[in-house]
Backbone bond lengths (Angstrom), bond angles and torsions (degrees), N, CA, C in turn:
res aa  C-N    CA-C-N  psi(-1)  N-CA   C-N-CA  omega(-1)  CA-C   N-CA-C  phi
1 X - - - 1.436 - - 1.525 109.29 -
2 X 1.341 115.68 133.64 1.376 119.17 179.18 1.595 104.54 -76.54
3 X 1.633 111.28 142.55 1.349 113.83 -171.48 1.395 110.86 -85.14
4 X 1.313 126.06 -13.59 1.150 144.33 -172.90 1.565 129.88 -145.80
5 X 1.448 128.68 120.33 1.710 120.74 -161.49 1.693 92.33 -122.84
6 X 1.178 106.21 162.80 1.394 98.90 -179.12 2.254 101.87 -141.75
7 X 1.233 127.90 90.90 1.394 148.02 -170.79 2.010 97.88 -95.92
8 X 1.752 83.13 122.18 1.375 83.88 174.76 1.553 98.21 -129.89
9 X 1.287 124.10 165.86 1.359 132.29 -146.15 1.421 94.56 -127.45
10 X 1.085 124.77 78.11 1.879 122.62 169.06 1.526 121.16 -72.11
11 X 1.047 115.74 34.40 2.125 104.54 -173.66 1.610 92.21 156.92
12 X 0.917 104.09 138.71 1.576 123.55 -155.58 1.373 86.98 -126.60
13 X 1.675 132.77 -76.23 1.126 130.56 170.59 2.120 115.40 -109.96
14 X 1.270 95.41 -162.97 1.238 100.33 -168.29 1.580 112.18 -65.20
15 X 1.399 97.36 -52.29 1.540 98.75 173.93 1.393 133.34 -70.26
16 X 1.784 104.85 -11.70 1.628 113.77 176.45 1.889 95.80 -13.87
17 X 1.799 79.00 164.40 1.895 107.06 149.60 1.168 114.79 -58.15
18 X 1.405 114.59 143.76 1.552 98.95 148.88 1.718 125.86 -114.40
19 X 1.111 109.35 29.82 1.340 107.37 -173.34 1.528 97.01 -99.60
20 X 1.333 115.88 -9.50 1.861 100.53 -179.90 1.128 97.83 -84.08
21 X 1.300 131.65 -22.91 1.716 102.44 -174.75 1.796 102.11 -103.13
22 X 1.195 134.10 24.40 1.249 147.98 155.51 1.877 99.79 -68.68
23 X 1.504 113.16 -53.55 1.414 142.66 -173.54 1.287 79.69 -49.31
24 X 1.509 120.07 -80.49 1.254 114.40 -133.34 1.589 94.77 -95.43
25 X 1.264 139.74 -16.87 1.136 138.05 171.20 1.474 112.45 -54.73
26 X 1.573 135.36 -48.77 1.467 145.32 101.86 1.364 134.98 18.03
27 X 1.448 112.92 -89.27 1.749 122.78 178.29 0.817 125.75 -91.63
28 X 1.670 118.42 -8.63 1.711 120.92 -147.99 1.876 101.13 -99.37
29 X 1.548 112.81 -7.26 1.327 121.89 175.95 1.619 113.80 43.48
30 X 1.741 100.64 35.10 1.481 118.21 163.00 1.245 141.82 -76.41
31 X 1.557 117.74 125.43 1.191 139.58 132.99 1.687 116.54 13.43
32 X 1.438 104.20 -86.67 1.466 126.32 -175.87 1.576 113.04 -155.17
33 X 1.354 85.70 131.80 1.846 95.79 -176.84 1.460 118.96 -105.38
34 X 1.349 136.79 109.71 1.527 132.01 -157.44 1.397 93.83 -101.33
35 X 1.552 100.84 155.71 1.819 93.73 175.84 1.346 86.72 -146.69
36 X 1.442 127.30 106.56 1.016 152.86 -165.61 1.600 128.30 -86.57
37 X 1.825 117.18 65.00 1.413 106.05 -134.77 1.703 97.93 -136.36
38 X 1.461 110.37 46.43 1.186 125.27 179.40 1.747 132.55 -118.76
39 X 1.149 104.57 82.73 2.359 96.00 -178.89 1.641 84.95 -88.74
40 X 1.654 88.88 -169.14 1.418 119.78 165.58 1.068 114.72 -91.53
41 X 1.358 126.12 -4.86 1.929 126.64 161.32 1.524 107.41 -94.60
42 X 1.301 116.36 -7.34 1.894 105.98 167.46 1.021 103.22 -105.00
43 X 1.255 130.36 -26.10 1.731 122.44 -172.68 1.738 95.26 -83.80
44 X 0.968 139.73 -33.39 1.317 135.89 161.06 1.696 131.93 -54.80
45 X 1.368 105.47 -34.04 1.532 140.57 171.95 1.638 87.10 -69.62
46 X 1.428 122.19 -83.51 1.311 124.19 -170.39 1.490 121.72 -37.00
47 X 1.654 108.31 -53.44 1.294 120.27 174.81 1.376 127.58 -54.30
48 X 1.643 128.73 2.71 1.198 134.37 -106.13 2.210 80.57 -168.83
49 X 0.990 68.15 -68.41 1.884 85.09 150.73 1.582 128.26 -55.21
50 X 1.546 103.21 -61.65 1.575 114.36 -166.82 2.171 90.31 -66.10
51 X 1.355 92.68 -25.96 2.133 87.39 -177.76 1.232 103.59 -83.77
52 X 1.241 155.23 28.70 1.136 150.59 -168.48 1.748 87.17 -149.65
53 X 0.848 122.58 -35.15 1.587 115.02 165.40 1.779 126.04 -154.89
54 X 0.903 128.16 91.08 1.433 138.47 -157.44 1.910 119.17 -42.89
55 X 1.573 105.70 -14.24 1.609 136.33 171.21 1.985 93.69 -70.65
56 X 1.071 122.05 -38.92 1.286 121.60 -155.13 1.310 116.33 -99.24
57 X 1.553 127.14 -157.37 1.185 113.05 -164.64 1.383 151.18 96.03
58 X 1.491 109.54 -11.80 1.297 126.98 168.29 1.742 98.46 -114.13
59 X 1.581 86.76 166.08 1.729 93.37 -179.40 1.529 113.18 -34.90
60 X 1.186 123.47 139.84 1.651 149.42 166.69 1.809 88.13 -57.63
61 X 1.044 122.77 -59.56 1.397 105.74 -168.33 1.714 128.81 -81.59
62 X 1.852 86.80 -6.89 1.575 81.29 173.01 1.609 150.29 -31.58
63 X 1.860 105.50 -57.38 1.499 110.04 151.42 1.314 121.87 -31.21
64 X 1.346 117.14 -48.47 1.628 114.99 -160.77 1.718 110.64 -79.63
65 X 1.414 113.80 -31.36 1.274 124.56 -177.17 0.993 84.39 -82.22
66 X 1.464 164.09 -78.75 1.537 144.95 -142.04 1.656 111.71 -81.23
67 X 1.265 121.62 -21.92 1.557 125.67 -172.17 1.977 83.68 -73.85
68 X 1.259 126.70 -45.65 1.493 142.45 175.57 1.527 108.56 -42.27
69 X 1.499 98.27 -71.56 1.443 102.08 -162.45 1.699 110.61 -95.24
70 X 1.303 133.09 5.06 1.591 126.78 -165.36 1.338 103.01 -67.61
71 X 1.677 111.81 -63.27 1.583 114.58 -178.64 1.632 113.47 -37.00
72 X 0.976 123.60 -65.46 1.609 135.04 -173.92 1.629 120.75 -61.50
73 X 1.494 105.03 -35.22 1.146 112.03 165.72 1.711 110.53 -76.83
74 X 1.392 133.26 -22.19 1.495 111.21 167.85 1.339 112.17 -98.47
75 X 1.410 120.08 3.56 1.413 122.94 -144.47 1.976 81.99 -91.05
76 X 1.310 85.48 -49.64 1.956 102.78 175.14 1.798 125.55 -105.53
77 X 1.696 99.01 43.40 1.110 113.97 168.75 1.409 114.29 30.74
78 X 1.230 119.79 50.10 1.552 127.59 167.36 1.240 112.35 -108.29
79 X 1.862 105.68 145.04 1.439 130.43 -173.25 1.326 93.00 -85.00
80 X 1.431 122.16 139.69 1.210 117.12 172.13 1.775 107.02 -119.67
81 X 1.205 116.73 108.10 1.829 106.16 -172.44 2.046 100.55 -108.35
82 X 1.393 94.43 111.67 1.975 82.30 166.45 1.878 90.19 -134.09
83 X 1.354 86.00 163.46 1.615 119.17 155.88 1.529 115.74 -64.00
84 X 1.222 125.56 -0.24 1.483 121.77 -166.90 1.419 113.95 -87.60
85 X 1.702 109.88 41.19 0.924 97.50 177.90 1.776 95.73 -138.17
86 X 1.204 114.03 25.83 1.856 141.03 173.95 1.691 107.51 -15.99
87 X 1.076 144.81 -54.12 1.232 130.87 178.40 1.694 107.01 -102.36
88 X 1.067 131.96 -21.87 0.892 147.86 -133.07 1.944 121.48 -164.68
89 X 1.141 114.67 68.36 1.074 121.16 177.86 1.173 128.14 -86.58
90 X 1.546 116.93 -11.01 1.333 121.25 -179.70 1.698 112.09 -84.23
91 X 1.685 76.69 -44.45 1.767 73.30 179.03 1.726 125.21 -79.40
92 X 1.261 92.74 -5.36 1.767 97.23 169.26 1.176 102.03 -76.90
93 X 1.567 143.26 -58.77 0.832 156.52 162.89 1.607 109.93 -18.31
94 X 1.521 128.74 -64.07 1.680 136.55 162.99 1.791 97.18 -54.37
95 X 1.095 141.82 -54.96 1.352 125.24 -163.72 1.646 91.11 -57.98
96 X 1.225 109.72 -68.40 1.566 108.94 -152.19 1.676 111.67 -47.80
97 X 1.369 117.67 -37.30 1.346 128.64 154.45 1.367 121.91 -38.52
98 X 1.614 116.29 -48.80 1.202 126.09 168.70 1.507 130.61 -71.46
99 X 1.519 100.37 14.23 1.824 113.16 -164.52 1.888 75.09 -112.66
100 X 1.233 111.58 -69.65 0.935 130.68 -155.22 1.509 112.11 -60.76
101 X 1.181 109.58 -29.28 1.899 111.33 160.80 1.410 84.43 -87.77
102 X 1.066 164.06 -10.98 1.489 127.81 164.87 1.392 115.40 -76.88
103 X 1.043 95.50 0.93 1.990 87.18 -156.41 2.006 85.97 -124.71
104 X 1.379 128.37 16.04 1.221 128.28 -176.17 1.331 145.27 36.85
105 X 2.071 78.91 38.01 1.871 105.77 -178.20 1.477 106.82 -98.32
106 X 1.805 111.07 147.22 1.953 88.95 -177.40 1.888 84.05 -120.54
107 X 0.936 78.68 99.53 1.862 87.63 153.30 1.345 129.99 -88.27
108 X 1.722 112.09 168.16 1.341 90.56 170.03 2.163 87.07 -134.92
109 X 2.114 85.42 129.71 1.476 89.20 178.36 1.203 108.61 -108.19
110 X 1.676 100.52 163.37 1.555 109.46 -171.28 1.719 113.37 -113.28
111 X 1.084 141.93 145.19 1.576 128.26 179.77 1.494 90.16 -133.59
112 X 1.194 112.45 135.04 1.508 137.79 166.07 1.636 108.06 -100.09
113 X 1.122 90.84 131.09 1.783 106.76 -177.99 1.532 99.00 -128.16
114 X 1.176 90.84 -179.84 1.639 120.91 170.33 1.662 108.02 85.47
115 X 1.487 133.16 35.13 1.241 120.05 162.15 1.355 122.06 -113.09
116 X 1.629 106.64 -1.94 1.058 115.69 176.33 1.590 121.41 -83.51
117 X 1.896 120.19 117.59 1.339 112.42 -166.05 1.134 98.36 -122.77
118 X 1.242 116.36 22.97 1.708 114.30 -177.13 1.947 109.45 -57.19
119 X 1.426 113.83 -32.11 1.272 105.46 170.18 1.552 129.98 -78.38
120 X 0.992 107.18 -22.82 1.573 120.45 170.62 1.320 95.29 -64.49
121 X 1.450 134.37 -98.50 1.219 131.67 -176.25 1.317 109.80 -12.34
122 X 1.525 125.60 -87.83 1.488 126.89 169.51 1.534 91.43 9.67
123 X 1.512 100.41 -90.34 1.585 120.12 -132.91 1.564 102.60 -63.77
124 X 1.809 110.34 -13.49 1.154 89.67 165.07 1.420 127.44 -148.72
125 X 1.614 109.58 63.41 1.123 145.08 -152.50 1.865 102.03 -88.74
126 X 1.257 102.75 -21.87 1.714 105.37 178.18 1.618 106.58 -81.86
127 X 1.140 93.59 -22.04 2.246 86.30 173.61 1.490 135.26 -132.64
128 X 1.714 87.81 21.80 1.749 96.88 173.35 1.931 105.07 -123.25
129 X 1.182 114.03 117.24 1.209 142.92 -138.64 1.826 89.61 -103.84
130 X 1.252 121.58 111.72 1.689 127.41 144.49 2.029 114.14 -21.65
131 X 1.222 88.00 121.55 1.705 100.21 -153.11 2.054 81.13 -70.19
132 X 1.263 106.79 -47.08 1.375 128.79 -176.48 1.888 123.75 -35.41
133 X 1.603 83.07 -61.17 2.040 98.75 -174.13 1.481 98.58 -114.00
134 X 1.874 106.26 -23.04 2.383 83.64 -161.81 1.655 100.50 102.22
135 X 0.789 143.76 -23.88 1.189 163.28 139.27 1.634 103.97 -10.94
136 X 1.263 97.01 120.27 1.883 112.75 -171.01 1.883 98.15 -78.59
137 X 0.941 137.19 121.67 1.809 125.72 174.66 1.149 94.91 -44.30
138 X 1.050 147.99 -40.51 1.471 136.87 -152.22 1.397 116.10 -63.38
139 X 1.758 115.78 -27.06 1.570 125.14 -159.82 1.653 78.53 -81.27
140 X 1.242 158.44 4.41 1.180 137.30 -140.52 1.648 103.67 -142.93
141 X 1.313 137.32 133.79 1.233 140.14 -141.52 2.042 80.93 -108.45
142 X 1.105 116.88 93.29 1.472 123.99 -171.99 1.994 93.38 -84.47
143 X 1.183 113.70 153.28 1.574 112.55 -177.17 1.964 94.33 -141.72
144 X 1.235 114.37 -39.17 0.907 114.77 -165.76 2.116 110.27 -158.87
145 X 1.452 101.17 135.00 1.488 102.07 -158.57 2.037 80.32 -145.78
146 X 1.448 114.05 120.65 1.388 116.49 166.54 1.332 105.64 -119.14
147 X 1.062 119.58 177.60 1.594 138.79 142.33 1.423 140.03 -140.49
148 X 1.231 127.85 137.32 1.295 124.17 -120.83 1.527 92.49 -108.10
149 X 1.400 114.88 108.83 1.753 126.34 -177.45 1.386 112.26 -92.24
150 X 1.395 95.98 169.54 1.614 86.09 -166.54 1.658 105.04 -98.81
151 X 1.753 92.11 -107.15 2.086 95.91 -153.75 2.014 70.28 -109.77
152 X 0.964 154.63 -64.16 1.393 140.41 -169.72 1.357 105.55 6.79
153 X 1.442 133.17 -98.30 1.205 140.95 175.33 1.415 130.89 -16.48
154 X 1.561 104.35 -48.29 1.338 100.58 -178.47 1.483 110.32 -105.33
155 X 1.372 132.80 15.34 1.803 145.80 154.79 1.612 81.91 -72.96
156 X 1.066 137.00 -101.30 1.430 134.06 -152.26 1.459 112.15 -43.63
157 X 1.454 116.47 1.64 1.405 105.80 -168.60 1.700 89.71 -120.59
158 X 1.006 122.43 -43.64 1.832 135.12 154.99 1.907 87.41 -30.81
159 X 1.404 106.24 -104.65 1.519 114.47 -176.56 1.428 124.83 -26.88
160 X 1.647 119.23 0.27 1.224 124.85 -146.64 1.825 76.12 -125.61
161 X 1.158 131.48 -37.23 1.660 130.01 -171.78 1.438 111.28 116.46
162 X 1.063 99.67 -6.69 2.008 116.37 -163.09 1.479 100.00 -28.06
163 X 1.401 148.32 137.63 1.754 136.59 163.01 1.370 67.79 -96.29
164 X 1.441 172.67 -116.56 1.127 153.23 -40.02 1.916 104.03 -165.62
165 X 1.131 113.17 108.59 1.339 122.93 168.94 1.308 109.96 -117.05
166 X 1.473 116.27 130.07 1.316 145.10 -175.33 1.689 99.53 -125.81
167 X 1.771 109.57 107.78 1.480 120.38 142.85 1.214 128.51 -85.05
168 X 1.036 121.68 -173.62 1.556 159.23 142.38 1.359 114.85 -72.05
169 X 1.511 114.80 -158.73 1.889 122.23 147.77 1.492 98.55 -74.77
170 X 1.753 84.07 96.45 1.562 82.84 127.63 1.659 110.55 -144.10
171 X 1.461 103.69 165.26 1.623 124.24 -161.07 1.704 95.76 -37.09
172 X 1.339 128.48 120.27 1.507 130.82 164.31 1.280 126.50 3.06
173 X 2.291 98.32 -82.72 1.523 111.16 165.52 1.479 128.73 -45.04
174 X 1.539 115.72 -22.53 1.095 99.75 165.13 1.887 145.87 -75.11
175 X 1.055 86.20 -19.69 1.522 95.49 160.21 1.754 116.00 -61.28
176 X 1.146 110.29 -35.86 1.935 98.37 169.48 1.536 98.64 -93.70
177 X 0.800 121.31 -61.94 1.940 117.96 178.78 1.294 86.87 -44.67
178 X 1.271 156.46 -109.61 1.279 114.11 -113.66 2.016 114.52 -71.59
179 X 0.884 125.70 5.33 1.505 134.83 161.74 1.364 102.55 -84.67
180 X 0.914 151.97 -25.96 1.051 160.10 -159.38 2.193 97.22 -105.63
181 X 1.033 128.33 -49.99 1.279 105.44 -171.08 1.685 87.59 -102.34
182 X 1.470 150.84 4.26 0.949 129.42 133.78 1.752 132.03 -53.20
């Protein structure tokens, strides 16, 4: 067990900077770099996205933050774990792969699934009732339904060698906790 980890936080939301976690991808002589770029108005935005084309769906800025940060992040053996991959983690997961065979880096990426319940709901939107009005889900034009997982996903993807983990929703703290109880 390492006696000491060192997690730096590049992107707070979707639109953050990206030159601080360039900084710290760089100076910060990190461990793991989280880029933290997920609400319930981008994962809805995204989802909203991924139906208009099934390739899509993860953060809009993803490409640009990884074409940014890949070199520096292997150059200084940093884990990089974000959410920027909110409707759509698989296919963030294939772009970043697809940066990374362009640029003649071999990583190995990780995609966390399973928070997306937008189909469950769907399927059973005629008998689960708005806690609020009484209200059947069904009267309600649903686009996007998550739930917010924890550190599971990204330990098996840590334990797995991952330089690059791509979620969904999952719960905030878990993006430093699970580096943290690995």
């Amino acid at each position: 067990m390492k006696e000491k980890i060192r997690i730096g936080c590049g992107a707070g939301f979707s639109g953050d900077r990206m030159e601080p976690a360039l900084i710290l991808a760089e100076k910060g002589e990190l461990d793991y770099l989280v880029l933290e770029c997920l609400a319930e108005r981008t994962i809805a935005l995204a989802q909203k996205r991924k139906m208009q084309d099934s390739r899509k769906g993860y953060d809009p800025l993803l490409e640009r933050r990884i074409e940014l940060l890949l070199p520096s992040l292997v150059k200084n053996n940093i884990t990089l774990i974000t959410n920027m991959g909110a409707a759509n983690p698989v296919g963030a997961a294939r772009e970043v792969l697809a940066i990374a065979r362009s640029k003649g880096i071999k990583i190995k990426i990780a995609a966390v699934t399973g928070d997306d319940v937008l189909e469950d709901i769907q399927q059973r939107s005629a008998e689960i009732k708005d806690i609020d009005n009484g209200k059947l889900l069904s009267e309600y034009d649903i686009i996007s339904a998550n739930a917010y997982i924890g550190v599971e996903g990204i330990l098996q993807a840590l334990q797995a060698n991952a330089t690059i983990i791509i979620t969904g929703r999952v719960a905030d703290p878990s993006l430093f906790l699970a580096p943290m109880i690995h």
